[in-house]
C-alpha positions as CSV (number, residue, x, y, z in Angstrom):
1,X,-15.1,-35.8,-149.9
2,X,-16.1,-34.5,-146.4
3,X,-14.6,-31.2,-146.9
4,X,-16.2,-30.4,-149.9
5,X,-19.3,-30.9,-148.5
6,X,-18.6,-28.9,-145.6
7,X,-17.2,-26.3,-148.3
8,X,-20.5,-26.2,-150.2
9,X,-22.7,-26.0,-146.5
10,X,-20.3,-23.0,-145.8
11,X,-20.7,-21.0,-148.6
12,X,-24.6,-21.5,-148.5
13,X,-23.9,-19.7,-145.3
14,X,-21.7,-17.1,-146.6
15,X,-24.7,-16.4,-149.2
16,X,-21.9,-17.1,-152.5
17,X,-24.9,-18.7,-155.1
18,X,-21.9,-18.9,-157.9
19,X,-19.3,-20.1,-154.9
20,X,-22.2,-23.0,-154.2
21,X,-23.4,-23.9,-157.7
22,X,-19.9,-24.4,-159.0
23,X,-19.0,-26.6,-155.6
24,X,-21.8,-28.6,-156.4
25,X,-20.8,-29.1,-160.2
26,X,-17.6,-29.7,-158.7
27,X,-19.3,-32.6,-155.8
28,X,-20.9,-34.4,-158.7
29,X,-17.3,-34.9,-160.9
30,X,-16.2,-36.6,-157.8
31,X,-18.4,-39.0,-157.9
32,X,-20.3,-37.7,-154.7
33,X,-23.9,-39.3,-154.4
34,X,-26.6,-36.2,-155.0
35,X,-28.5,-37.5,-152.0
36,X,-25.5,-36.7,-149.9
37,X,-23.9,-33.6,-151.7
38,X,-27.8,-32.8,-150.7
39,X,-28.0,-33.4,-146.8
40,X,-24.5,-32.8,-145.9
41,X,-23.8,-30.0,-148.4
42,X,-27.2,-27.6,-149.3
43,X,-29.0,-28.7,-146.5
44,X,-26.6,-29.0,-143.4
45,X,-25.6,-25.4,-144.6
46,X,-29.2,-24.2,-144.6
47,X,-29.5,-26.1,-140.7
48,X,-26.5,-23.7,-139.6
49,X,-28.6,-20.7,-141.0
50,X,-31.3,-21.8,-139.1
51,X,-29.1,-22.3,-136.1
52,X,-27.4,-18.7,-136.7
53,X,-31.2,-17.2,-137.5
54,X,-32.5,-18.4,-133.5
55,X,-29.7,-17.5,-132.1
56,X,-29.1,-13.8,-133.5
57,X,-26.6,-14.0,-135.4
58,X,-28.1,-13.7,-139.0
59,X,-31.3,-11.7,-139.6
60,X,-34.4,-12.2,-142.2
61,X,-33.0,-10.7,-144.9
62,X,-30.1,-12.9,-144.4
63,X,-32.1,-15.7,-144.3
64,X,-33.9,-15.3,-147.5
65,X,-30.8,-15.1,-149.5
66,X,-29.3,-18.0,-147.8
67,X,-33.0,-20.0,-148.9
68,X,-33.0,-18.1,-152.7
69,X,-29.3,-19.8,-153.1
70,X,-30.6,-23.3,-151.3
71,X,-33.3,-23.5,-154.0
72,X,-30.9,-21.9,-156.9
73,X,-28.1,-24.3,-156.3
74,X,-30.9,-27.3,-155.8
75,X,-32.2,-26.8,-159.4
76,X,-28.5,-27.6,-160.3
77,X,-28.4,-30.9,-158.2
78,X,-32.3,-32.0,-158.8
79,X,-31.2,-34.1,-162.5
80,X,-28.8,-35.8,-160.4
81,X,-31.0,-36.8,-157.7
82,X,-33.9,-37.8,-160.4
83,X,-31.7,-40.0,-162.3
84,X,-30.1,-41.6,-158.8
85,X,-33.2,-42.7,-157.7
86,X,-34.7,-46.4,-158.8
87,X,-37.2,-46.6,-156.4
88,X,-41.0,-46.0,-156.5
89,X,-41.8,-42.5,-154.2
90,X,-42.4,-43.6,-150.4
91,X,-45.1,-41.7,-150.2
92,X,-46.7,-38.8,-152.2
93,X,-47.4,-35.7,-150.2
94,X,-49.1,-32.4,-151.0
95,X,-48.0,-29.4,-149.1
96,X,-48.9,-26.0,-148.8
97,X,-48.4,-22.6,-146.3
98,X,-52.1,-22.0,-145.0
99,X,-54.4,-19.6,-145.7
100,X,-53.5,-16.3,-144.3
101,X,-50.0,-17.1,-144.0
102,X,-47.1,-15.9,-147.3
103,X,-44.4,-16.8,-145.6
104,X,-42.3,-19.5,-148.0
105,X,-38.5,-20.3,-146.3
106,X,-39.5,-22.7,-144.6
107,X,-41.8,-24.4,-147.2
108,X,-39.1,-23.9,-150.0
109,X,-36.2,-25.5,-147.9
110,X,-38.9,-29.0,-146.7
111,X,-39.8,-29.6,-150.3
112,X,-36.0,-30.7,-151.5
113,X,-35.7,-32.1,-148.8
114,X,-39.0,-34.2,-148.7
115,X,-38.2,-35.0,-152.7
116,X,-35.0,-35.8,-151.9
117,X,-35.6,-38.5,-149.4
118,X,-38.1,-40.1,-151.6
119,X,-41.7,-38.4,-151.7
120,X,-43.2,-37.2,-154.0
121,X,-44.1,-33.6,-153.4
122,X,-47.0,-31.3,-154.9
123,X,-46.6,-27.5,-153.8
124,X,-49.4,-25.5,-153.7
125,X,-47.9,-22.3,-152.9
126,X,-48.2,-19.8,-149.9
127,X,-51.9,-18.4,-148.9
128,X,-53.8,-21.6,-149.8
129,X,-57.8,-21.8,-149.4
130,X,-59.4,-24.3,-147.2
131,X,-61.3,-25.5,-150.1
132,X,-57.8,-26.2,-152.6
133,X,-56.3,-28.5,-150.1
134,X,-59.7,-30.0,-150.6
135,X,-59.5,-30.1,-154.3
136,X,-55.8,-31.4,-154.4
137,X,-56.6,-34.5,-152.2
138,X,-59.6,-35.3,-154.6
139,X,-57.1,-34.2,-157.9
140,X,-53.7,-35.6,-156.1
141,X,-54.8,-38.4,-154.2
142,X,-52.3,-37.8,-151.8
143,X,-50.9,-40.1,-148.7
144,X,-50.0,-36.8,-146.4
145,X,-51.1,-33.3,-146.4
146,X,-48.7,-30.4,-145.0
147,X,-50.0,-27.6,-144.0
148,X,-47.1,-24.7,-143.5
149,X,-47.9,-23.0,-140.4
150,X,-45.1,-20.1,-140.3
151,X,-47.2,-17.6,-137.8
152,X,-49.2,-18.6,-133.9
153,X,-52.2,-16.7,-135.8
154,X,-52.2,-18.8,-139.0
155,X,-51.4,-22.5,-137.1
156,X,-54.9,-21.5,-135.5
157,X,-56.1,-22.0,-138.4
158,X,-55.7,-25.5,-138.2
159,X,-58.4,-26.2,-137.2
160,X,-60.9,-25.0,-139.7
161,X,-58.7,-26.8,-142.2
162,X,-58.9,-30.1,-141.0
163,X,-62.7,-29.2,-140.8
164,X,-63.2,-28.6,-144.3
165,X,-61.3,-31.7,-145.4
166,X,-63.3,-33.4,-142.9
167,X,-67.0,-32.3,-143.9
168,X,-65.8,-33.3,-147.5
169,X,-65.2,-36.6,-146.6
170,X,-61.7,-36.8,-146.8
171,X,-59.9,-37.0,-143.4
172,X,-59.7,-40.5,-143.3
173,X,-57.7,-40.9,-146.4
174,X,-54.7,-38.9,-145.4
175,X,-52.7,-37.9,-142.6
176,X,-52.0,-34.0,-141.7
177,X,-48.6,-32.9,-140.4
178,X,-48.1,-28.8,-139.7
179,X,-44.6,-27.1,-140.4
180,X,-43.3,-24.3,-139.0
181,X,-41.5,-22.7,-135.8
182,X,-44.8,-21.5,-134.2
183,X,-46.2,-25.5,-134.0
184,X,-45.8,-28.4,-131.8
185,X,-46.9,-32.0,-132.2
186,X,-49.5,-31.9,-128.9
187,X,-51.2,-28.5,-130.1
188,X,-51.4,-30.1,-133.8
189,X,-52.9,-33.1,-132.3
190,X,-55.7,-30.8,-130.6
191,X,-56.1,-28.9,-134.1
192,X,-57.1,-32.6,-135.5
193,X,-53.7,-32.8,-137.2
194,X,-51.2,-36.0,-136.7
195,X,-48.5,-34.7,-136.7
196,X,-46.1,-31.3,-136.2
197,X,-42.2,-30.5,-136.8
198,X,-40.2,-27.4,-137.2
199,X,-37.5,-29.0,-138.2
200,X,-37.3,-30.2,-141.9
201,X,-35.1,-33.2,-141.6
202,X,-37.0,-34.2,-138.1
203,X,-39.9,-34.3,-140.1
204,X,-38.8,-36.6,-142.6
205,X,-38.7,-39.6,-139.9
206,X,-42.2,-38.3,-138.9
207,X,-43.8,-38.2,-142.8
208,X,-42.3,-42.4,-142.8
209,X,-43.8,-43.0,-139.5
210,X,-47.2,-41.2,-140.7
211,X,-46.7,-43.2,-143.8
212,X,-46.3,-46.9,-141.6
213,X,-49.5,-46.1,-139.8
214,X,-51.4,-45.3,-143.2
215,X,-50.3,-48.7,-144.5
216,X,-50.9,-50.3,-141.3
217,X,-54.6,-49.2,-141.5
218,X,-54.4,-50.3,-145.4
219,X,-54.8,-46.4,-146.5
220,X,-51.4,-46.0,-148.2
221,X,-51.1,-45.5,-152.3
């Protein structure tokens, strides 16, 4: 079982789509849990990308193949995870890359992950207004708002974000977590965020920490 896994996260690696949608096919006759042909298959090999990527041994273009097959190969698995899961969504969570910003890796590879530990996850895409993470908190009614924060000139725009969902009224109903390599959780924290991560699995433990405090103050959905 563990070496098919560590198959599937290899050949997200070695960019093969076909290689990694028929290993997952494969993981799923086996009797492997989605969850896990998830996080120790599609995702650990998308954490050794991200390993590789910092450390210069795979470039951009690399990168983006490696995240076009992650999210491929994930529409393969997602029926699987859907029909695995009996529980209501730990928390519901909408999530998009700020405005000024078009990068989407990093978005694309948090959301499957986010979904597949349990939230519920509304994407609003790359470039996003101030004022439609406004209108999805009022439409959504969400526990968490993510703001992807892929570029030092774009997490600046932190704070005029939380301002805007602030002079609508809305701050107090959600918490605010930033993603992306160019944020940490202090400089979020000064922005008027909660929270920060670069890291998508990292920030899974911080969205059910987020999501403890919300129901602690009585917030939570």
């Amino acid at each position: 079982m563990a070496d098919r896994l560590e198959t599937l996260a290899e050949l997200v690696v070695q960019m093969d789509a076909v290689g990694a949608r028929r290993e997952v096919e494969e993981c799923l006759r086996s009797g492997i849990p989605a969850a896990r042909i998830l996080a120790e298959g599609l995702s650990a090999g998308m954490r050794q990308v991200g390993e590789k990527f910092k450390n210069g041994e795979m470039y951009m273009p690399e990168v983006l193949v490696c995240c076009d097959i992650y999210c491929q190969v994930f529409e393969t698995l997602r029926p699987a995870i859907r029909e695995a899961r009996t529980e209501a969504p730990r928390g519901r969570m909408v999530l998009g890359t700020i405005h000024g910003d078009i990068h989407t890796v990093g978005k694309d590879v948090a959301v499957p992950v986010f979904q597949a530990a349990g939230y519920e996850v509304i994407d609003l895409g790359v470039d996003v207004p101030d004022r439609r993470f406004v209108e999805a908190i009022r439409e959504y009614d969400p526990d968490i708002v993510g703001f992807g924060t892929y570029m030092t000139s774009t997490f600046m725009h932190t704070r005029e974000t939380v301002r805007e969902i602030t002079d609508a009224g809305l701050r107090s109903r959600v918490k605010i977590i930033c993603g992306g390599p160019a944020v940490d959780s202090g400089a979020a924290r000064r922005m008027g965020a909660d929270e920060a991560s670069d890291d998508a699995w990292e920030a899974v433990q911080k969205l059910d920490r987020l999501m403890l405090e919300l129901r602690s103050d009585g917030r939570a959905s």
